[in-house]
C-alpha positions in Angstrom: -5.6 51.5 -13.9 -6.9 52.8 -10.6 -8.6 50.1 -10.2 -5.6 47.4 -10.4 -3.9 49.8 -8.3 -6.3 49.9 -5.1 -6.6 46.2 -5.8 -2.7 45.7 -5.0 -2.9 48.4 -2.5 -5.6 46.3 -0.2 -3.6 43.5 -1.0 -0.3 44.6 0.7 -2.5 46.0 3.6 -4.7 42.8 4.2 -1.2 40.5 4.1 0.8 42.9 6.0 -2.0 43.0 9.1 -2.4 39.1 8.8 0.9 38.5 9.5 0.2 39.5 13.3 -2.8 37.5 13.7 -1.2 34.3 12.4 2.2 34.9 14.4 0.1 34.2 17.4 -0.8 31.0 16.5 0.9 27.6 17.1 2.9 26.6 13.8 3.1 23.3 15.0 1.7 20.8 12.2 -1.0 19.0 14.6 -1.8 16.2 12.1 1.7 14.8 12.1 1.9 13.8 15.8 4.1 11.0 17.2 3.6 10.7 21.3 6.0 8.1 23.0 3.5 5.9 26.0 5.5 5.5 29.5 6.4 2.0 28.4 8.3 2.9 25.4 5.4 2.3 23.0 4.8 4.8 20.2 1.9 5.7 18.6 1.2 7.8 15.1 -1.6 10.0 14.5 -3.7 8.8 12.3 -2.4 10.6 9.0 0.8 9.7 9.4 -0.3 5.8 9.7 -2.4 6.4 6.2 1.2 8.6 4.7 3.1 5.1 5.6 0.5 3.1 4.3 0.1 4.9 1.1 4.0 4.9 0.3 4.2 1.2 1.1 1.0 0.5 -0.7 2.8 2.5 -3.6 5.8 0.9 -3.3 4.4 -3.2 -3.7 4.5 -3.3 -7.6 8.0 -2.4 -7.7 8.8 -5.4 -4.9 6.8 -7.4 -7.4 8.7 -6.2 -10.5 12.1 -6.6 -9.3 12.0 -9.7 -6.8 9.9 -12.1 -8.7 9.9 -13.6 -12.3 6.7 -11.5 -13.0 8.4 -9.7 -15.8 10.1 -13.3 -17.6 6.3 -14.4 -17.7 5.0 -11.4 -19.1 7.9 -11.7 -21.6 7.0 -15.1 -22.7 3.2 -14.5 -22.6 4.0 -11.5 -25.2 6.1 -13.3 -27.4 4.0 -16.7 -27.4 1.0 -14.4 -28.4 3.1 -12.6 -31.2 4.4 -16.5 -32.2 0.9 -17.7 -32.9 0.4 -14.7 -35.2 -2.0 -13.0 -32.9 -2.5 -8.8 -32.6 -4.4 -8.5 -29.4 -6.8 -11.5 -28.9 -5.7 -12.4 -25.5 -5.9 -8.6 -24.1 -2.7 -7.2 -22.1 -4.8 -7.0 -18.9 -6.1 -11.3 -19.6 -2.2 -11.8 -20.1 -0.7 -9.7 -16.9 -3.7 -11.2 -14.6 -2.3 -14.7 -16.1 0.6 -13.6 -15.5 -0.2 -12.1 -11.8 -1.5 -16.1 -10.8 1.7 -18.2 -12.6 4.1 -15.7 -10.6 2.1 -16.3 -7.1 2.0 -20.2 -7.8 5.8 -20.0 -8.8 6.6 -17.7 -5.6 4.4 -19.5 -2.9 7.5 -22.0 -2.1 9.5 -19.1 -1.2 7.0 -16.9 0.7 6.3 -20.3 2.8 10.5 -20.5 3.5 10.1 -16.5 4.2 7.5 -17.1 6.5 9.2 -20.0 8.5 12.5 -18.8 8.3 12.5 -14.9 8.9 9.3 -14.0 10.3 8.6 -17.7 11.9 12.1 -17.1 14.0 11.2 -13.5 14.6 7.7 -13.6 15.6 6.7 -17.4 17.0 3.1 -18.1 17.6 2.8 -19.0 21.1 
């Protein structure tokens, strides 16, 4: 019992003298810097680029989910395999990589109108 009770008695001493030292000290978060150039330019430090890139990155199966018939196909692909009597012979990773190629040859007319149309218009190649 004495024991548990120095124990929380060092405790509250050590916290209760750190809190000076660590006043002292800058509590601005260095890593997540954004610094604005004379011309207007910005630039992000480098873990805030990889925090973007990670939530967009994380974000891309949902795009292809919603906005392209990747989930008909996979519909179809489960019930053809279930019409043919089959369990699992064509595994669910053979049938959403199938899947995966069908929806980026069915798509590739669009992206191509995307790309002429929208980013073509906004970005021309000089």
């Amino acid at each position: 019992m004495k024991k548990i009770l120095w124990l929380v008695l060092f405790t509250l001493v050590a916290s209760t003298l750190s809190v000076g030292v660590f006043a002292a000290d800058d509590l601005s978060m260095s890593a997540l810097k954004l610094t604005t150039n004379p011309d207007g330019s910005q630039e992000y430090s480098v873990t805030l680029q990889i925090l973007m890139f990670m939530t967009a990155l994380s974000f891309i199966p949902a795009a292809v989910i919603m906005m392209t018939s990747f989930t008909r196909i996979v519909v179809v692909m489960a019930i053809l395999r279930q019409a043919f009597g089959l369990q699992q012979t064509p595994s669910n990773q053979v049938i959403i990589g199938l899947t995966l190629f069908m929806t980026l040859f069915i798509m590739t007319p669009v992206y191509n109108q995307i790309n002429e149309v929208a980013i073509g218009l906004t970005y021309p190649i000089n």
